[in-house]
C-alpha positions as CSV (number, residue, x, y, z in Angstrom):
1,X,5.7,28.5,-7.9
2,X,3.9,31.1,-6.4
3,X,-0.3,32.4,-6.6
4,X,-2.2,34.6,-5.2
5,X,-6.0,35.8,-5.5
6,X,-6.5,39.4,-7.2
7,X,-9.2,40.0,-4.6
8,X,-7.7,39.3,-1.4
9,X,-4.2,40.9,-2.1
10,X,-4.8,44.8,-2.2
11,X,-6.1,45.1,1.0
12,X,-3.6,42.8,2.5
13,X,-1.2,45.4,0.6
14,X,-2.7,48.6,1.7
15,X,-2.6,47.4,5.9
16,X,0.9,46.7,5.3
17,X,1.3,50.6,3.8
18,X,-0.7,52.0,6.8
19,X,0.9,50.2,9.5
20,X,4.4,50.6,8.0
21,X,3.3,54.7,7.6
22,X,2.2,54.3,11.4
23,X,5.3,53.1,12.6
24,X,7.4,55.6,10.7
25,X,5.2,58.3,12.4
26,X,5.5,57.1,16.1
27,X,9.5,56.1,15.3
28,X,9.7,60.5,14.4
29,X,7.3,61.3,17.3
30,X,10.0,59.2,19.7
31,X,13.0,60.7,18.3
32,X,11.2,64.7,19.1
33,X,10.4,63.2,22.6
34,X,13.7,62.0,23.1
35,X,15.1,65.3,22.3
36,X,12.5,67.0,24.6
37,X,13.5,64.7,27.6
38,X,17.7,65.6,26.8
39,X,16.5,69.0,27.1
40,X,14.5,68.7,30.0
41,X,17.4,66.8,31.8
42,X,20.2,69.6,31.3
43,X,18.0,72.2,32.4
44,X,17.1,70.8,35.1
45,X,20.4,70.8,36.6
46,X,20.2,74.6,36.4
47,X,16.8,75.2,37.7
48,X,16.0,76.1,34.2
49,X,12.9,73.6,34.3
50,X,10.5,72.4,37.4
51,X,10.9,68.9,38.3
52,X,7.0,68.5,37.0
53,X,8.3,69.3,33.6
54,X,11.3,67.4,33.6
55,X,9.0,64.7,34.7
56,X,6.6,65.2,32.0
57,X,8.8,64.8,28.9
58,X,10.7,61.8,30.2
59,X,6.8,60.2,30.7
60,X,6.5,61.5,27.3
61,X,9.4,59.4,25.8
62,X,8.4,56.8,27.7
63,X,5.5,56.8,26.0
64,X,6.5,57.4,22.3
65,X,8.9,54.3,22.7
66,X,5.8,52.1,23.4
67,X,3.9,53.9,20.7
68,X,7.2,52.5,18.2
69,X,6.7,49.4,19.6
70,X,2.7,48.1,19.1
71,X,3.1,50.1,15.3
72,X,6.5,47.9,15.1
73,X,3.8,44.5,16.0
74,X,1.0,46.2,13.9
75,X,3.2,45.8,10.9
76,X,4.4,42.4,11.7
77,X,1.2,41.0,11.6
78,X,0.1,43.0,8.6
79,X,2.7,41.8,6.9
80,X,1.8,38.4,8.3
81,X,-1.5,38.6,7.0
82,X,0.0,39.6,3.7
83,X,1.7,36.4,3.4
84,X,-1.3,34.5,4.1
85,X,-2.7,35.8,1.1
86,X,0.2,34.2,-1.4
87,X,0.7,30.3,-1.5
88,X,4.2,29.5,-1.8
89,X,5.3,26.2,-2.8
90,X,8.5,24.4,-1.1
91,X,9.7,22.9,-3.9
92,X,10.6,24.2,-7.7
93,X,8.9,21.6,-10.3
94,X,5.8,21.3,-12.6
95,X,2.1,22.1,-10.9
96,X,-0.9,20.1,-11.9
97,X,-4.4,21.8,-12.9
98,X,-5.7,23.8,-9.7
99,X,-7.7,21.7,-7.9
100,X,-9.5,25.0,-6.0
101,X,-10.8,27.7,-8.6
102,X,-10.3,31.5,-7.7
103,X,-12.4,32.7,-5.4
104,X,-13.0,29.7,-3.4
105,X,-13.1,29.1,0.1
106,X,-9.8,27.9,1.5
107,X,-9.3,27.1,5.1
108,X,-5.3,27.0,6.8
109,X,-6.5,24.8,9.7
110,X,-8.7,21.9,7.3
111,X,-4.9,22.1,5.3
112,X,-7.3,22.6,1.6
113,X,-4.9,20.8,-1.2
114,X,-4.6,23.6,-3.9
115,X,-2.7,22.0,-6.3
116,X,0.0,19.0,-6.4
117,X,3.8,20.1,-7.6
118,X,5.9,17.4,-8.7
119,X,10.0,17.7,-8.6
120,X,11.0,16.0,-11.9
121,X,14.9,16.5,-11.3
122,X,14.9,13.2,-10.3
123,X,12.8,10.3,-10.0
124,X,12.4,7.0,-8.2
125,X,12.1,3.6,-10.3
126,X,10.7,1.0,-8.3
127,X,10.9,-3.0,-9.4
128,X,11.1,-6.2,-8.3
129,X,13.6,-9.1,-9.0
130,X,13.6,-12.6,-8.2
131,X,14.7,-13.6,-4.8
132,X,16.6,-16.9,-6.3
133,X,18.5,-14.3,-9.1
134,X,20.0,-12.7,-6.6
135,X,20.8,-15.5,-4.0
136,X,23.0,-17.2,-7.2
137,X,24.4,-13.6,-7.4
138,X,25.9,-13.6,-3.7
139,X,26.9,-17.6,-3.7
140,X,28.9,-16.6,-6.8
141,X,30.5,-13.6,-5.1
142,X,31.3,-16.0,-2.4
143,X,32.6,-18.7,-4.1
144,X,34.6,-16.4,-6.1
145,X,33.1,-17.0,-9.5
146,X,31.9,-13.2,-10.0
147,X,33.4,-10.4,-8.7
148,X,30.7,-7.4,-7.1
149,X,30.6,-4.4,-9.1
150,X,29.5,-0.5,-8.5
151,X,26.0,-0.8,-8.7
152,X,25.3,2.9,-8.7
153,X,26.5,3.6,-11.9
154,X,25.0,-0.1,-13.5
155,X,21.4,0.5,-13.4
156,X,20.0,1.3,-16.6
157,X,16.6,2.0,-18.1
158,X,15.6,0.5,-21.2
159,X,12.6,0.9,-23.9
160,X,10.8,-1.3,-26.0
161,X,13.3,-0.7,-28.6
162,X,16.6,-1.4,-26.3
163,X,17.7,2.4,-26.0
164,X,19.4,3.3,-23.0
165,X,18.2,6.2,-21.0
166,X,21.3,8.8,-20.6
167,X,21.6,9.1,-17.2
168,X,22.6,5.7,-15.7
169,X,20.5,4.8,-11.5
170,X,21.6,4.9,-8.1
171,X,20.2,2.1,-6.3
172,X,18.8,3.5,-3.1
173,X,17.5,0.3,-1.4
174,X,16.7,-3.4,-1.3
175,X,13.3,-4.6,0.5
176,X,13.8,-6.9,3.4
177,X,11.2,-8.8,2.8
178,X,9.7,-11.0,-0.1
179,X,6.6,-11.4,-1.6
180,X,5.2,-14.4,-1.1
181,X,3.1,-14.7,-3.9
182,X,5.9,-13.7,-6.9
183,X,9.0,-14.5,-4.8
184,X,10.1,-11.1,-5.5
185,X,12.4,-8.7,-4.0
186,X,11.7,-4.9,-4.0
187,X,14.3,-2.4,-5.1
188,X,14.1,1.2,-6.1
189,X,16.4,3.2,-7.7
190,X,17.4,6.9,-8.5
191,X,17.3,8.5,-12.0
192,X,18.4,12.3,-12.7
193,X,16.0,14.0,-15.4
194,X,17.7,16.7,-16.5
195,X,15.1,17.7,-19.3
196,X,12.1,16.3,-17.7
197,X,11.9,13.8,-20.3
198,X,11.0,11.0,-17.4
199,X,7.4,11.7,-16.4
200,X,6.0,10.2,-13.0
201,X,3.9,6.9,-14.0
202,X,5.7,5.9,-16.9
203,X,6.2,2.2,-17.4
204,X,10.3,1.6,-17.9
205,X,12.3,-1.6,-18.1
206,X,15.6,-1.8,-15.9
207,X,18.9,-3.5,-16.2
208,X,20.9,-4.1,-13.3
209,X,24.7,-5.5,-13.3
210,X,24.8,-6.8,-9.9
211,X,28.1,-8.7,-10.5
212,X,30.7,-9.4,-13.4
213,X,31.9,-13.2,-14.0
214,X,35.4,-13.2,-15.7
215,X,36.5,-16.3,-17.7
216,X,33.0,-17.5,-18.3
217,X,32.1,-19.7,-21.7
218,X,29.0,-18.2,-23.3
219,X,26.9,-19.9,-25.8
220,X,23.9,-19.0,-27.9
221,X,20.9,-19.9,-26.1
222,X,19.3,-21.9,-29.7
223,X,22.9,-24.8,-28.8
224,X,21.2,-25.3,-26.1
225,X,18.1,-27.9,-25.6
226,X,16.2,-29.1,-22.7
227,X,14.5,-32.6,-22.1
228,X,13.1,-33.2,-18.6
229,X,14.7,-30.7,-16.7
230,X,18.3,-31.4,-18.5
231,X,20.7,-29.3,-20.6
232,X,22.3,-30.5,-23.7
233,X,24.4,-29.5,-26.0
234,X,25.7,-31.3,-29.5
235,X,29.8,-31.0,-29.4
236,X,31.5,-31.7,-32.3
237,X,34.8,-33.4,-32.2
238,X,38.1,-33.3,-33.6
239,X,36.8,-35.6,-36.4
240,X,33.7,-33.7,-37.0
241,X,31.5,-36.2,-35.4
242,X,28.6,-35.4,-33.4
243,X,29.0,-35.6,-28.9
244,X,25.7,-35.0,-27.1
245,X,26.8,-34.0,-23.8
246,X,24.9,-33.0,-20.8
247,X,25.9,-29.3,-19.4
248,X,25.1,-26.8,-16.3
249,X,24.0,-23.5,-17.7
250,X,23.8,-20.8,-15.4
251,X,22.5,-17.2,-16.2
252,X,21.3,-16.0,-19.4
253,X,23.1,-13.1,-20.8
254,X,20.9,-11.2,-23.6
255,X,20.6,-14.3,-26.4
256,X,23.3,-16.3,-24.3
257,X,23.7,-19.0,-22.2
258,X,26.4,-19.2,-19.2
259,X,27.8,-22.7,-19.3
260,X,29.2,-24.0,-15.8
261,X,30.0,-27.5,-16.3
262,X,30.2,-30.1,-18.9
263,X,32.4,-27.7,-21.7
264,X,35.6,-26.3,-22.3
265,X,37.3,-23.6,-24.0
266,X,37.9,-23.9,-27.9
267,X,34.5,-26.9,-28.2
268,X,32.4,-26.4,-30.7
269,X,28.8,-27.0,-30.4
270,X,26.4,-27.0,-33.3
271,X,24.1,-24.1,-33.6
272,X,21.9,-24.2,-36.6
273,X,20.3,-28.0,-37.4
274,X,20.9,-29.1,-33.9
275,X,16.9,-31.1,-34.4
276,X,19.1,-33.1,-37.3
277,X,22.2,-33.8,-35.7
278,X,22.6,-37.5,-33.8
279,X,25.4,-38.7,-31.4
280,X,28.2,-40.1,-33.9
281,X,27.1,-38.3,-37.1
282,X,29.7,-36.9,-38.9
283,X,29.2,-33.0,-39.7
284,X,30.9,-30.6,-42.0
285,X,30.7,-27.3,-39.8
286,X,31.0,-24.1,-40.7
287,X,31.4,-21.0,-38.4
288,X,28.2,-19.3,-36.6
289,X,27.8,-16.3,-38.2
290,X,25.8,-14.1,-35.1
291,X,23.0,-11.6,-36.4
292,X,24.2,-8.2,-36.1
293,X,22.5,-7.1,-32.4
294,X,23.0,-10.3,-30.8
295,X,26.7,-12.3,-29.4
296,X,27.3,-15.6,-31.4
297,X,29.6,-18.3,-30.4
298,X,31.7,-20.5,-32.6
């Protein structure tokens, strides 16, 4: 991005032209005293020339070579001037409305903001996630239940309508400390924009694979019911009758529960009617049939 002021820039220009003229002129006038003083020199040896004349054009050169070099600084700072007059920005991106109009008064010392740019080929995500979340995350790591995972290429941003944004984070960092109010933790992560379709400001939703639990037993979360801080589930047997059985569930997965303890592979729970269902009742199952967006369990 680059502006300049119509008013101020031709006579910048033209002092530039003059002194770069002026230093053209004195460079020519140097070489022709240069010549003279050659001259002067052979002669000399001959008697050709007095030693006053010899002494003249070498003062003469002398002379020309500091005329070459205060045009040579005249045109620096001309052109220094020049540059002045153009605001450059350090960064390619998108520039917000001027915040000066043209014309105005602008001062280099009192830094005057002209205008904000804004890099949009990539941008920061900030959010939060609770402290206890990712405390279960490492005790699993390190009881070997889940296994860590690449994070930089499981970040994801969401929208209201669960679409996932093409280019998946980096996570840059995790805040040391925790807020105290929420229980929070800090992160921030890095999205390319090729596009610019991500604006600065924009509300997003992010989902983050921190780890990966193999050999897991998922349920849907509806199997599940609470009552006073326990988890139950309705099994049914081998003779179709009804087990309630208390369970550990761990982390919800979309529509799913993770069950730790109290089932095994190949149970079946009930699903649909579980308000109906008592321990000992004999049932006539059928199989869960999931909706078509969501993971159902038998």
């Amino acid at each position: 991005m680059t502006c300049c002021s119509r008013s101020t820039l031709p006579p910048f220009q033209a002092a530039v032209d003059a002194a770069r003229a002026q230093l053209a002129r004195t460079e020519s006038s140097l070489a022709l005293a240069g010549q003279q003083a050659d001259r002067a020199q052979n002669l000399l040896r001959t008697n050709a020339v007095s030693k006053e004349q010899f002494d003249v054009a070498f003062a003469s050169r002398k002379q020309a070579e500091a005329e070459v070099a205060a045009a040579r600084a005249n045109l620096q700072t001309a052109e220094l001037n020049l540059g002045y007059s153009s605001v450059h920005s350090p960064i390619d991106g998108r520039i917000s409305a001027a915040l000066v109009t043209e014309g105005a008064f602008v001062r280099q010392e009192e830094a005057t903001q002209m205008a904000t740019v804004r890099d949009l080929s990539s941008l920061y995500v900030d959010f939060t996630a609770p402290l206890p979340d990712l405390t279960k995350v490492q005790q699993n790591v390190a009881a070997g239940a889940s296994s860590t995972t690449d994070v930089n290429g499981t970040i994801e941003l969401v929208d209201n309508g669960e679409k996932v944004y093409g280019q998946p984070g980096r996570l840059l960092f995790s805040s040391a400390v925790v807020n105290e109010t929420t229980g929070q933790v800090s992160l921030r992560a890095e999205f390319k924009n090729p596009g610019n379709t991500l604006l600065p400001g924009t509300y997003v939703r992010v989902r983050m694979t921190q780890g990966v639990a193999r050999q897991v037993l998922l349920v849907p979360q509806r199997a599940v019911s609470e009552l006073q801080g326990r988890y139950q589930i309705a099994v049914v047997d081998s003779e179709n009758k009804i087990n309630i059985r208390t369970v550990k569930v761990g982390e919800r997965v979309g529509t799913m529960w993770v069950i730790d303890e109290g089932l095994h592979p190949g149970e079946r729970v009930v699903v649909e009617g579980l308000q109906k269902v008592r321990p000992g009742m004999v049932v006539h199952p059928t199989p869960f049939v999931a909706e078509p967006t969501k993971t159902g369990a038998n």
